[in-house]
GUFI-289357 format. One line per field, with one value per residue: x, y negated, z negated of N, C-alpha, C in turn. Coordinates in nm, 4 decimals. Layout:
! GUFI-289357
n.xx [X:...]
n.yy [Y:...]
n.zz [Z:...]
ca.xx [X:...]
ca.yy [Y:...]
ca.zz [Z:...]
c.xx [X:...]
c.yy [Y:...]
c.zz [Z:...]
END
This chain:
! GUFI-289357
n.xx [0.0839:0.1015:0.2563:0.0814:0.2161:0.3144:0.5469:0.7585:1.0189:1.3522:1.5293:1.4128:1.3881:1.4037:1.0603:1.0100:0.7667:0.5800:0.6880:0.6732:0.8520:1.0414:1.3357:1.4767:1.7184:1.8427:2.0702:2.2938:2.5593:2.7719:2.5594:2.3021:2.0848:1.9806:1.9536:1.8006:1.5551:1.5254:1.5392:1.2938:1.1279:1.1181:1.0053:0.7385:0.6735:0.7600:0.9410:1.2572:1.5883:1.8785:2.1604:2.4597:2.8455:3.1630:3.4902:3.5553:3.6230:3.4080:3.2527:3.3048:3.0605:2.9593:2.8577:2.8282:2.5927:2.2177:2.2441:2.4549:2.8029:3.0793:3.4169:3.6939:3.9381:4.0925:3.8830:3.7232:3.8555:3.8595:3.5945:3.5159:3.6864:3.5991:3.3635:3.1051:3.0177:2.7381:2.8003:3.0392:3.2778:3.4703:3.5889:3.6455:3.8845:3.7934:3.6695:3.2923:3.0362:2.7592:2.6716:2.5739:2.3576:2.2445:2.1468:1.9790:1.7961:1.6765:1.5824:1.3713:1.2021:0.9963:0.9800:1.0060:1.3161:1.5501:1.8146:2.0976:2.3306:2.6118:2.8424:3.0141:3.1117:2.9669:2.7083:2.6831:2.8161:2.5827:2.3813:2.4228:2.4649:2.1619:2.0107:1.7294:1.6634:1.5347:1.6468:1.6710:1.7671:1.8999:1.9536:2.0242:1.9971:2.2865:2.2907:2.1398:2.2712:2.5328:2.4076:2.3316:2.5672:2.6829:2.5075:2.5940]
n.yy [0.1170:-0.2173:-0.5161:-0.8097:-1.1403:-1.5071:-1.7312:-1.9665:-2.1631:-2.2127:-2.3669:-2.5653:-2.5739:-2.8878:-2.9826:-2.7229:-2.4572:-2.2144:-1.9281:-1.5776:-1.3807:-1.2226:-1.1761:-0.9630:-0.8768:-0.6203:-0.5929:-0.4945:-0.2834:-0.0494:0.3043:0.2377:0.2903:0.1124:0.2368:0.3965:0.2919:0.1314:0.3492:0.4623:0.1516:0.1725:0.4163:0.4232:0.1909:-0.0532:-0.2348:-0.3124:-0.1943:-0.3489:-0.2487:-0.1895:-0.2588:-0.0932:-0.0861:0.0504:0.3845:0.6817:0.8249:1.1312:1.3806:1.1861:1.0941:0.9573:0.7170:0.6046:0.3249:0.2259:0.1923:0.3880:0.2279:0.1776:-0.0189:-0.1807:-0.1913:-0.2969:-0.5997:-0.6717:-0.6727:-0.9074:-1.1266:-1.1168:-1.2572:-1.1080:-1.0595:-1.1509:-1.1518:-1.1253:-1.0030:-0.9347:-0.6554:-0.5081:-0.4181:-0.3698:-0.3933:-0.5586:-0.5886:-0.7322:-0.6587:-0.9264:-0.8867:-0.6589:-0.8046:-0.9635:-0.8546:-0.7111:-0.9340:-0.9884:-0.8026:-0.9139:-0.8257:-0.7423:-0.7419:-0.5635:-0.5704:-0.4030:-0.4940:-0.4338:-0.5623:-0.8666:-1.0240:-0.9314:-0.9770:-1.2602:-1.3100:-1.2438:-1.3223:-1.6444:-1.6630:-1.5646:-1.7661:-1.8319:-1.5908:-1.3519:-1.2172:-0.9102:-0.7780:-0.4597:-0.2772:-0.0163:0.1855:0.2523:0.4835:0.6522:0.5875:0.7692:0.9972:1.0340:1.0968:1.3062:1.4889:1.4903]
n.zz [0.0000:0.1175:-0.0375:-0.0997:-0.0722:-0.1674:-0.1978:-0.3061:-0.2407:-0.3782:-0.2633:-0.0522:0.2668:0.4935:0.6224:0.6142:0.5067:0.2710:0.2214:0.3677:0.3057:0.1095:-0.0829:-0.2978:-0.5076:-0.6609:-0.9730:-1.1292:-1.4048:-1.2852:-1.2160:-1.3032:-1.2325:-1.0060:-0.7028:-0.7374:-0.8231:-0.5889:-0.3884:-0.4364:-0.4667:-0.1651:-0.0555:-0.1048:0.0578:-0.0403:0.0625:0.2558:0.2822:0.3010:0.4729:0.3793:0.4102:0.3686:0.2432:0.0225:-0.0323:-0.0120:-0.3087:-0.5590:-0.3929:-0.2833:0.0377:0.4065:0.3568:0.3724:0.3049:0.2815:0.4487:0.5114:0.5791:0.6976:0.6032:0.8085:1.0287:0.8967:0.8408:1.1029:1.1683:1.0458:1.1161:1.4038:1.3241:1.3058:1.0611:0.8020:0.5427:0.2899:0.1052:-0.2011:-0.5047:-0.6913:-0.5577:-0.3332:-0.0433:0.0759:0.2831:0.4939:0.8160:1.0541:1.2464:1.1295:0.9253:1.0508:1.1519:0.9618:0.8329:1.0951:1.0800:0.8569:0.6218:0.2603:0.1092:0.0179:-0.1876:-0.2851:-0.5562:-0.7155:-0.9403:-1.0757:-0.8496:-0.5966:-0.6420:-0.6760:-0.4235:-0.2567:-0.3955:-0.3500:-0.0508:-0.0272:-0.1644:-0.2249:-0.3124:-0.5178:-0.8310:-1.0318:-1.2882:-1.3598:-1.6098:-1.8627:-2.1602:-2.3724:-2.4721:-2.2626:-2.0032:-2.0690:-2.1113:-1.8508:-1.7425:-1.9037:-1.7714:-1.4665]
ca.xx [0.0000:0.1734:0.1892:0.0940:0.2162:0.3549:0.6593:0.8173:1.1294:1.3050:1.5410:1.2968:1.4099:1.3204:0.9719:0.9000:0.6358:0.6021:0.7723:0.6209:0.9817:1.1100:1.4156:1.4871:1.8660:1.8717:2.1782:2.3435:2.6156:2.7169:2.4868:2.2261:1.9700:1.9383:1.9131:1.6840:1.4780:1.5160:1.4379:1.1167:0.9989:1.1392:0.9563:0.6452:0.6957:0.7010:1.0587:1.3247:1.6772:1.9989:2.2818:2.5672:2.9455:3.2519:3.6361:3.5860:3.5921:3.2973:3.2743:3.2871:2.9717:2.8636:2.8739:2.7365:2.4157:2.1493:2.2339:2.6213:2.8483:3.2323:3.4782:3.8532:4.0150:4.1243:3.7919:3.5938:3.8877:3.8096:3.4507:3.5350:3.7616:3.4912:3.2282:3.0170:2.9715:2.7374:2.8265:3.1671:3.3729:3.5515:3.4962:3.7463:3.9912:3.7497:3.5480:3.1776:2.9677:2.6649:2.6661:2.5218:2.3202:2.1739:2.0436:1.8801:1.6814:1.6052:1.4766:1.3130:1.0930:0.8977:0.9098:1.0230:1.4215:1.6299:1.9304:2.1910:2.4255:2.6923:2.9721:2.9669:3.1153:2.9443:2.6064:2.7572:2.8187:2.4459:2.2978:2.4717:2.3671:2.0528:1.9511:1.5995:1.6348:1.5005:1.7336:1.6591:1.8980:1.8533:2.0016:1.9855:2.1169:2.3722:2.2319:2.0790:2.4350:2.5855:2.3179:2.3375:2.7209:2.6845:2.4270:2.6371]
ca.yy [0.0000:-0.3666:-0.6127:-0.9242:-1.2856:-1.6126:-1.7523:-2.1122:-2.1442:-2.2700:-2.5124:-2.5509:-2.6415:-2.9517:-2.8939:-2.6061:-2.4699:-2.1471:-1.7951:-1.4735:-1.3475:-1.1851:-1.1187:-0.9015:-0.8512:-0.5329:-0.5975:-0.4421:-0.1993:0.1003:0.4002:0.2395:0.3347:0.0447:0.2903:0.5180:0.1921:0.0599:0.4149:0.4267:0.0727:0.1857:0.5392:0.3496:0.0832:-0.1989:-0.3271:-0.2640:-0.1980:-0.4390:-0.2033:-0.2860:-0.1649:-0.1182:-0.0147:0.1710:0.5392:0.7584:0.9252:1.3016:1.4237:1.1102:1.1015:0.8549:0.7291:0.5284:0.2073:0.2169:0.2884:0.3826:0.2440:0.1414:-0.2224:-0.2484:-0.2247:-0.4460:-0.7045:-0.6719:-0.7302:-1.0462:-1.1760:-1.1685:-1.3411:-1.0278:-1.0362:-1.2197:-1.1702:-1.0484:-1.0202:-0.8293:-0.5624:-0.3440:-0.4205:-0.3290:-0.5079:-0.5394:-0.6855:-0.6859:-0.6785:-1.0000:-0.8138:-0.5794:-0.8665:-1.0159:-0.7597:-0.6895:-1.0670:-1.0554:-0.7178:-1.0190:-0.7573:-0.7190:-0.7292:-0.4889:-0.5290:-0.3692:-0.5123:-0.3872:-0.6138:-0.9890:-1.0453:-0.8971:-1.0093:-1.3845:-1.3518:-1.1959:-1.4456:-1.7397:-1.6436:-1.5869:-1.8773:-1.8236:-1.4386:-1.3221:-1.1238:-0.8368:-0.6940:-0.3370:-0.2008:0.1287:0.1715:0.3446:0.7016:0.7019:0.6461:0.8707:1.1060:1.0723:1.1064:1.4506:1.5825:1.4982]
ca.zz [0.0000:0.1232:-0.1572:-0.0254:-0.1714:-0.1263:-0.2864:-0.3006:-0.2098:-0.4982:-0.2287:0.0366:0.4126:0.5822:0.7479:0.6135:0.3673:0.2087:0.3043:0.3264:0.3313:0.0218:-0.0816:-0.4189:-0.5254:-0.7826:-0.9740:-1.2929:-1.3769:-1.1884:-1.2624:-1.4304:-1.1404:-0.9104:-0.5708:-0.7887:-0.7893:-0.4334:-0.2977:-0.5164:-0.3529:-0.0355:-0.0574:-0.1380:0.1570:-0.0982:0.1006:0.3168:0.2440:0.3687:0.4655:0.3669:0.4974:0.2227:0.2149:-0.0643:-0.0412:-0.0873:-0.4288:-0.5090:-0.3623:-0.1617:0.1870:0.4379:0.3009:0.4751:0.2142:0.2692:0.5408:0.4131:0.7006:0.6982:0.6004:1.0011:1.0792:0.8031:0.8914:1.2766:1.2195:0.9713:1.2185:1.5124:1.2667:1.2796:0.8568:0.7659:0.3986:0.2634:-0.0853:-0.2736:-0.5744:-0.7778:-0.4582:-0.2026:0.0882:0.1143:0.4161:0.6120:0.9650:1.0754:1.3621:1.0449:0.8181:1.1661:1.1929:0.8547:0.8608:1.1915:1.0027:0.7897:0.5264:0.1350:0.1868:-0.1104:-0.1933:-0.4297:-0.5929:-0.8374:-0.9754:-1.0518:-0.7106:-0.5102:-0.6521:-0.6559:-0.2665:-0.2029:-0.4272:-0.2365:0.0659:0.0344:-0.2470:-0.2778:-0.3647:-0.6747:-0.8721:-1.1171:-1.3729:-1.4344:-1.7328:-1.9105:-2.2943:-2.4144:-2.4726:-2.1228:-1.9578:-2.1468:-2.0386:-1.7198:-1.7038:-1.9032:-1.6542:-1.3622]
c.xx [0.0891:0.1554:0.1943:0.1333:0.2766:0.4367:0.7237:0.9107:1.2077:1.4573:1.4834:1.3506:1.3614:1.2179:0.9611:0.8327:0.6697:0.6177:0.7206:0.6903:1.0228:1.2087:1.4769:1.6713:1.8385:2.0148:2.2090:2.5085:2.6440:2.6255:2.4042:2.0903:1.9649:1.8973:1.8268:1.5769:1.4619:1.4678:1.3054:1.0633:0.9943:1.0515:0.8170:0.6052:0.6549:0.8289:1.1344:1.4941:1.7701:2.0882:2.3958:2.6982:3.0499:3.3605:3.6796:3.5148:3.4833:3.3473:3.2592:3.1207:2.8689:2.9258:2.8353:2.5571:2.3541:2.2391:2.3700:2.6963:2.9958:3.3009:3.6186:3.8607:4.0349:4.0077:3.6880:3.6932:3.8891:3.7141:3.4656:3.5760:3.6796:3.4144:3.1001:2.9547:2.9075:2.6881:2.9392:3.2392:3.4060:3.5258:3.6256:3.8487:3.9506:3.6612:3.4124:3.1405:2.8584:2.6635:2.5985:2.3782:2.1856:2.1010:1.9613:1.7691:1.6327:1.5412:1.3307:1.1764:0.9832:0.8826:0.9973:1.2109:1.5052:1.7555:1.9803:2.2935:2.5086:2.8403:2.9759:3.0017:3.0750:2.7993:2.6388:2.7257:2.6728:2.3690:2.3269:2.3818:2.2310:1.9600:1.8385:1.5656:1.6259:1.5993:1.6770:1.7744:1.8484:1.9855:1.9679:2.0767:2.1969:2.3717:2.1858:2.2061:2.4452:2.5390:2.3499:2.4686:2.7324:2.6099:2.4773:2.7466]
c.yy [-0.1242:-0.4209:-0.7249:-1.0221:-1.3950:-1.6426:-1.8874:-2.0895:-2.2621:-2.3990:-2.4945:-2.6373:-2.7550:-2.9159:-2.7896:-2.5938:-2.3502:-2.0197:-1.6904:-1.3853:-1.3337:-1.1216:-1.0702:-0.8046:-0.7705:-0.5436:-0.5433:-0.3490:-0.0253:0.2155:0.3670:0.2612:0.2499:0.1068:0.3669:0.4217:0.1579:0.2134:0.4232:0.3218:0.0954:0.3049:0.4879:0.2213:-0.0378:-0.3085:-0.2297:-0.2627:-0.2517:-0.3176:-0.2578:-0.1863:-0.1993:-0.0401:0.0915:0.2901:0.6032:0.8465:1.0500:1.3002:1.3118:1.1039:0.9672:0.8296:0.5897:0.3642:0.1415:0.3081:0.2225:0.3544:0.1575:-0.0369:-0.2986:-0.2895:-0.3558:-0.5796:-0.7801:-0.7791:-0.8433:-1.1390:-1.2553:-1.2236:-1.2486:-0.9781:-1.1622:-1.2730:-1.0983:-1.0920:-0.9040:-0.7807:-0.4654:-0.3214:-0.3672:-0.4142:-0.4978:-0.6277:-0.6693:-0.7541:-0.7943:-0.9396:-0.7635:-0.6758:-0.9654:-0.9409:-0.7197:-0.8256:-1.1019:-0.9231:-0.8613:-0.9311:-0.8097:-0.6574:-0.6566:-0.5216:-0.4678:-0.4187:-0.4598:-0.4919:-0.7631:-1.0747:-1.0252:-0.9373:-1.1555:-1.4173:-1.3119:-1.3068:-1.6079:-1.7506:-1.5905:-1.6690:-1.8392:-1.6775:-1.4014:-1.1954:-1.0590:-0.7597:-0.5546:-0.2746:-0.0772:0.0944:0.2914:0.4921:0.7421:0.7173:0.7587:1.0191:1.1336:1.1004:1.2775:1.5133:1.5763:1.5633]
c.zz [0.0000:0.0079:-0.0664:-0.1201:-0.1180:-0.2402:-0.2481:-0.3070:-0.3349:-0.3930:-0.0691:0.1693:0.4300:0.6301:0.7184:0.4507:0.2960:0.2874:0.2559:0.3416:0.1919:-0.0047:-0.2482:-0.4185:-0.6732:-0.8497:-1.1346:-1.2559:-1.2794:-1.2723:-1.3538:-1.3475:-1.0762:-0.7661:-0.6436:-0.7124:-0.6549:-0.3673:-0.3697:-0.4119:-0.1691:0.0398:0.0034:-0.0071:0.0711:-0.0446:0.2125:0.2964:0.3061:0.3848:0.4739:0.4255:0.3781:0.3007:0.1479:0.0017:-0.0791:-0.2515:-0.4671:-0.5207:-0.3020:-0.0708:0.2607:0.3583:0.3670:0.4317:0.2540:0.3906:0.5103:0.5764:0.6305:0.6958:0.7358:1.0147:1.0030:0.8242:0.9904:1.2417:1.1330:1.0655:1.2976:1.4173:1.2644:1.1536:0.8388:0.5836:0.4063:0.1443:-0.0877:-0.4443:-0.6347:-0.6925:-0.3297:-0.1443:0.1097:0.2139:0.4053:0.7130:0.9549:1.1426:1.2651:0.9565:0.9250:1.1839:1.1256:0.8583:0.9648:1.1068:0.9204:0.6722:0.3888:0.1713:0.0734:-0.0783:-0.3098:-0.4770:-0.7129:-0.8595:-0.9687:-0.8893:-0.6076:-0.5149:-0.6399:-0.5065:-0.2375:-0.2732:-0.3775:-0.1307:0.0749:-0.1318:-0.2964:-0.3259:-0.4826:-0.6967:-0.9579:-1.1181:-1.4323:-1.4854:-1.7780:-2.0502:-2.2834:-2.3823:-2.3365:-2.0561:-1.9584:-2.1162:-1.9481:-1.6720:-1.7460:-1.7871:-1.5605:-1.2954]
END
């Protein structure tokens, strides 16, 4: 089921009015569920997810995944180079982006736009660029961690 709404932009263009363009930045520590969350609203069609592109290495037992695509320093410096990022920082000594191309087309959708962020830098550069994006901090305590680190 769509959610419908309207949202004020909190610094509002010249000439324009109100945007039926949302953009929701999940952000917290690692492993405290933020992709649990984003596939949930994504499952659900309450959004659509930004992919993003990184330096860093997959971790044992991830692979490509829709959200994230693992590629080499040459290449994420290439596509910097040409102007094809149109986001990029750095993270624990590694490179994040998104394609320009990829957040065009997530824009031109008109839908509910996810992102993830992990690490004050990398949420920093996503909240920059896109200003009017509402952020949520998801947390987990202690004992849940902890949990989830034994079970894994």
């Amino acid at each position: 089921m769509p959610i419908s709404f309207k949202h004020t932009l909190k610094h509002q263009p010249e000439g324009s009015e109100e945007s039926d363009h949302l953009i929701v930045i999940l952000t917290g520590p690692r492993a405290v569920g933020k992709t649990e969350i984003k596939d949930i609203l994504e499952e659900h069609n309450y959004g659509w997810n930004l992919p993003k592109i990184t330096t860093r290495p997959p971790r044992e037992g991830e692979a490509q995944v829709k959200d994230k695509e693992f590629i080499d320093q040459k290449k994420f410096d290439s596509l910097h180079r040409e102007g094809k990022l149109s986001v990029a920082c750095s993270y624990s000594g590694y490179d994040y982006g998104v394609l320009r191309e990829v957040e065009q087309e997530a824009l031109a959708k008109q839908e509910v736009m996810i992102i993830t962020a992990t690490g004050f830098g990398i949420f920093k550069a996503f909240s920059s660029h896109f200003p009017n994006a509402i952020s949520v901090l998801v947390y987990s305590s202690i004992d849940e961690l902890l949990q989830r680190k034994v079970l894994r």
